[in-house]
N, C-alpha and C positions, 0 to 999 in steps of 0.2 A: 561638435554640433555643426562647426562651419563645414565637416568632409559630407555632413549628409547634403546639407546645401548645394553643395559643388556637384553629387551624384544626381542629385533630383533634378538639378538644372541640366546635367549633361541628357539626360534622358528626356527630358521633356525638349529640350530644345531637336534633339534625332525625330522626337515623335511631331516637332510642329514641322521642320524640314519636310521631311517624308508626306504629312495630310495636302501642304501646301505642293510638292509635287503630282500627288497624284489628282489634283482639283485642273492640274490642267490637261485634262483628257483629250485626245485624237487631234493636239495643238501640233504635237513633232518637233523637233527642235525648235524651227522658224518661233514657236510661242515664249520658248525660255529664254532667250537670243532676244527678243524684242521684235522681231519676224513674224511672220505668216497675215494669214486673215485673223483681223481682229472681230469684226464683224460690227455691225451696228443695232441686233436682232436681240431684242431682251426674252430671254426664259426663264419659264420659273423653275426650279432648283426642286425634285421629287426622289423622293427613294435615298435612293445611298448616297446622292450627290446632295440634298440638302441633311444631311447628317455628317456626312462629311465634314461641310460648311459650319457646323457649329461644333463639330468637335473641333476642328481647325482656331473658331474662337475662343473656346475655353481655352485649349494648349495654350494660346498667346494671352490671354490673362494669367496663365497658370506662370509661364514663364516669367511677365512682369513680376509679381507679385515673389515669384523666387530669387531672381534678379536684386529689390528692392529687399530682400529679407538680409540678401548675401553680404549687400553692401551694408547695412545696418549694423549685423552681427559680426563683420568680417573685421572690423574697425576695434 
């Protein structure tokens, strides 16, 4: 039971990597660095960029919550 854990977490953690990279669109390095314009300009989040956004947040619930299973069960 603990290798599913470990698999589910390896996966889920690729897939929150990955949402969280591509959320920072037309940043270019300078955004992942801590660079560029940050900008001070709020928009609101439409289409594929607020789904994104919440698939982004489940992943990282999904992750805690496998996280918290691992170490539970891992013991």
């Amino acid at each position: 039971m603990e290798n599913y854990f470990s698999i589910a977490l390896i996966i889920t953690s690729i897939a929150l990597v990955a949402s969280i990279i591509l959320q920072s669109k037309g940043v270019g390095l300078g955004g992942l660095t801590g660079g560029g314009d940050v900008g001070g300009v709020y928009t609101k989040r439409r289409g594929v960029e607020k789904t994104l956004f919440w698939i982004t947040i489940i992943l990282s619930v999904a992750f805690f919550i496998l996280t918290m299973l691992t170490v539970m069960f891992g013991q």
